[in-house]
N, C-alpha and C positions, 0 to 999 in steps of 0.2 A: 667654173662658177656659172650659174645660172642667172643673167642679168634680171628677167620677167622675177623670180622667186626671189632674187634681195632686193628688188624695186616695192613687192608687196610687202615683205617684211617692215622694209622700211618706215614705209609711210604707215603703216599699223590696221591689217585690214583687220576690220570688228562686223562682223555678220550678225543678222535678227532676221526672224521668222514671224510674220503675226498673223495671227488666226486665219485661219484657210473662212475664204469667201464662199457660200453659197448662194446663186443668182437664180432666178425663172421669172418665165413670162416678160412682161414690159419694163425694163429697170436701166437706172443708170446711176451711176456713183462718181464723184469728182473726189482726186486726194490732192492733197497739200502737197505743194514740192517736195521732193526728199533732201535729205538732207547731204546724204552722198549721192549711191547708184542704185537703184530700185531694181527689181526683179519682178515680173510675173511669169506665171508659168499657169498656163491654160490646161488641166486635168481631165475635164468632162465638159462637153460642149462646148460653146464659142462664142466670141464677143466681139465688141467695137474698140478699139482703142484710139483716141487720139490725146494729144500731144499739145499743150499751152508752146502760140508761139511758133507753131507748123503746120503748114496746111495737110500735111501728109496725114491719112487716117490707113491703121490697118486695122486687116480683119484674123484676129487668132483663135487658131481650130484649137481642138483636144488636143497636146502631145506638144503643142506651137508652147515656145519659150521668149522673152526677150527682157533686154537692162535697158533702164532708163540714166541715159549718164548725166543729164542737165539736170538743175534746180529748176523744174517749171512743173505747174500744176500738170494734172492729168483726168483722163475721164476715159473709166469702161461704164461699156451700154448695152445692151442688146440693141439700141436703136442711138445715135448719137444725137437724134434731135429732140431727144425724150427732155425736162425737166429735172434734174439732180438731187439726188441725193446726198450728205455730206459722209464721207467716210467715216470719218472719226466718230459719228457718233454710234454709228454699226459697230466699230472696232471697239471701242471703247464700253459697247455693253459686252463685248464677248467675253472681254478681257476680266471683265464683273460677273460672268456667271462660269460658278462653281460646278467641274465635273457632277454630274448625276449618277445614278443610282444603276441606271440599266444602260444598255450597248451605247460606246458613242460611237460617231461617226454622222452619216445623212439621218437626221431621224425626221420624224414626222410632225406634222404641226400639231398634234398631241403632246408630244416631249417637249415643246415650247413653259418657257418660264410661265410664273403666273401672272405676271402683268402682263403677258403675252410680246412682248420683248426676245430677247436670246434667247435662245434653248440654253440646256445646261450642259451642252455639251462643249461649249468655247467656240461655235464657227460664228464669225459675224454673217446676215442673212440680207438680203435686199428683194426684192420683187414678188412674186408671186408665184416661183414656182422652186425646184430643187434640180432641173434638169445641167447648170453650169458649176462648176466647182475649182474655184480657182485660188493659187497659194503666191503669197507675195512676201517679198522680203526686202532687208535693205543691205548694203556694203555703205559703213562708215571708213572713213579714209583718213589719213593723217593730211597736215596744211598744205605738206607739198606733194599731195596727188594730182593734183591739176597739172604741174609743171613738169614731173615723170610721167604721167600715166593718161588719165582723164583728159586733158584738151586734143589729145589722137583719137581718141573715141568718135563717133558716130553719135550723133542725139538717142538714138534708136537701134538698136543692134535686136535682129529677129534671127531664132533659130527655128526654120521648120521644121515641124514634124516629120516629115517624110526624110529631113539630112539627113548623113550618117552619123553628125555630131547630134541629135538629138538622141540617137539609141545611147550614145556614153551617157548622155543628159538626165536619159528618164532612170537609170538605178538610182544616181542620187535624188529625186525627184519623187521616186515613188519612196522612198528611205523618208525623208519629210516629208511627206503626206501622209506616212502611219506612223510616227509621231506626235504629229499637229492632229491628228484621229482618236488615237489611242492615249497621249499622255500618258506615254510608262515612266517611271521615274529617271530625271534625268535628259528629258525629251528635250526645254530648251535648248541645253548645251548641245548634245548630238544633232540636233535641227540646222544650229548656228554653222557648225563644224562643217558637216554637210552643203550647206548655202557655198561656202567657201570655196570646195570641192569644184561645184556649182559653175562658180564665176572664174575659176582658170581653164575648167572646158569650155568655156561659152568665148574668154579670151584666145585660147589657143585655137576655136573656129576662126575667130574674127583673123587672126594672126596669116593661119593660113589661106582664108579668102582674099587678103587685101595682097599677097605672095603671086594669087592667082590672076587676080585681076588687075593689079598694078594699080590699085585707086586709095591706097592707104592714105591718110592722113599723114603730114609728119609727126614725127615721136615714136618712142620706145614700142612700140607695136612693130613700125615699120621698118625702123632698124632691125631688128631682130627678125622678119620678112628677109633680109637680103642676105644672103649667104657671109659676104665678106664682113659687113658693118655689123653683124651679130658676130662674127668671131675676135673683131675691134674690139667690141664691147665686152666682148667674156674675156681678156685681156686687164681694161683699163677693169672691169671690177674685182677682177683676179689681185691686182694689183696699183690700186690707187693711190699710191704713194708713190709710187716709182715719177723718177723726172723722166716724163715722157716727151715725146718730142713727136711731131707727124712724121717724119721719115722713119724712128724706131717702131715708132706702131705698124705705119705701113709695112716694114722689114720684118714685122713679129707674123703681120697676116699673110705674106707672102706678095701682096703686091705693090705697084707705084704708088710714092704719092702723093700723085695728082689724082691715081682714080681711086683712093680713099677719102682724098678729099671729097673729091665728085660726089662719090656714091653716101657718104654721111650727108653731106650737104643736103642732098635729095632727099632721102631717108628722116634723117632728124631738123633737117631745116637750118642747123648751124653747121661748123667743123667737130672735129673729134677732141680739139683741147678743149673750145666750151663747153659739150658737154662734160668733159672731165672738171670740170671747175664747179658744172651744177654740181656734179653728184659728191665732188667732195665736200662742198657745203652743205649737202644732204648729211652725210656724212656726219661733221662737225655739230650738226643742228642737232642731230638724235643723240652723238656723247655726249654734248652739253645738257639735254635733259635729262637723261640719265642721269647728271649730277655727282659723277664718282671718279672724275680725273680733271687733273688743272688743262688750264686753256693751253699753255707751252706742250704738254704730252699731246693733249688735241690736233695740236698744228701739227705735228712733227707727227703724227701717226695718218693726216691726211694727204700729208705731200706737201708742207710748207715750213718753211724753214724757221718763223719764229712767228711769237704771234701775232707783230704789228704786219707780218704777210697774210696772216688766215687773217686778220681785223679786216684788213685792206678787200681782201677778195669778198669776204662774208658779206659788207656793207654792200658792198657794187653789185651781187646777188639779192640779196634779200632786204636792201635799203638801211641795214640798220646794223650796229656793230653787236659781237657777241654778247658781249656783257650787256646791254640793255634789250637782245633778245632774249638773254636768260633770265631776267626779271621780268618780260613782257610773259613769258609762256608760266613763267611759276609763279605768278600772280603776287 
């Protein structure tokens, strides 16, 4: 089992693409929080970025990538001291103007609409020149992304151009850039699909840097950093139902445990039973929106012997019992 690929599974990663950014000369653009985890990816020249909420500013080149994992506004610039522009309303004309007639891609202020607004080519435009070209997207997450995935993140997670995780980066990078250019039929989906691609190289950097450096966050990132506590884990997902115990876990990975304790503890911040309790509530949460098996098959398919056990667990989790989470999520 691969714990990183049923943790995305789970929580339901939904990818979007919107209109590739053309920038020049003096410009700056602020966007709205996202909603999950943003992406930009720097194409052609370079910009300012900073970060609602951090004093941190960076600067990303051509070929520079990075996710925005917080709900906080944001602002690219050529200059960060410049005056804003609102994204939405750049974006929102692109989104309004209908493929044209002749080549898309960079066109010329010629090929501008007639109100002199978006071109017809779909890219949204800001400043005064064409010399930056930049493609943004988002990763939408299911409710319990934060609590598997998201709060181990980094605010900011940069991939340079020059890594070698950028060279994996830029096929699917340049694959949605002619796309988001061209609109062949079918370009949303394969853009989305692509994004996706995207954000497990960009995780599996982050994976391995935080391995390297020892500076991970706790969470599912860093677990799966540590040799032992990622084969714990491919175990309890293997087999979440099993009455597990820390001494048979520990016995399954080959070592004591006390330094299974240890090393989950460090790694995910708790022991190895409560995470096994989160993820079978994870678990539990996604059959029951499904909607196609009673609550007694539920429990007894995640490791709990009846339902007033999964009631008991799911409340102390997630504050509230099954049944009045299932009418909370099906409205």
């Amino acid at each position: 089992m691969d714990p990183l690929e049923d943790v995305l599974a789970l929580i339901g990663v939904q990818s979007s693409v919107s209109a590739g950014l053309v920038a020049g000369g003096d410009w700056a653009m602020t966007f709205p929080p996202p909603v999950g985890v943003k992406f930009v990816a720097v194409r052609a020249g370079s910009c300012h970025l900073a970060v609602q909420g951090s004093t941190q500013r960076h600067v990303l080149a051509a070929g520079d990538c990075c996710l925005l994992t917080r709900r906080a506004r944001f602002t690219l610039a050529s200059d960060l001291s410049l005056p804003t522009a609102d994204a939405r309303t750049a974006f929102a004309k692109a989104r309004s103007a209908s493929p044209g007639d002749t080549a898309r891609g960079h066109t010329s202020g010629s090929d501008r609409g007639a109100d002199g607004g978006a071109p017809a080519d779909g890219l949204a435009r800001t400043g005064t020149g064409e010399e930056v070209f930049i493609l943004g997207g988002s990763f939408d997450f299911g409710e319990r992304a934060h609590a598997l995935l998201l709060d181990a993140l980094p605010p900011v997670i940069v991939v340079p151009a020059a890594s070698p995780a950028a060279r994996a980066l830029d096929w699917a990078l340049a694959q949605i850039e002619h796309e988001v250019r061209t609109q062949p039929l079918g370009a949303g989906l394969v853009a989305e699909h692509l994004a996706t691609v995207m954000l497990v190289h960009v995780l599996r950097l982050h994976l391995t840097q935080d391995a390297s450096d020892g500076g991970a966050l706790p969470g599912l990132l860093a677990g799966l950093a540590d040799p032992v506590v990622a084969t714990a884990l491919r175990a309890l997902h293997a087999h979440p139902a099993r009455a597990w115990t820390v001494a048979a876990l520990a016995a399954s990975v080959g070592v004591s445990r006390s330094t299974l304790a240890a090393r989950f503890s460090r790694a995910l911040g708790h022991g190895p039973l409560e995470y096994l309790t989160q993820w079978r509530i994870a678990l539990a949460a996604q059959q029951l929106r499904a909607g196609n098996r009673t609550l007694a098959s539920i429990a007894t398919a995640v490791g709990y012997g009846s339902e007033s056990a999964l009631s008991t667990a799911f409340k102390r989790v997630l504050g509230t019992s099954p049944r009045a989470y299932l009418a909370l999520t099906t409205g």
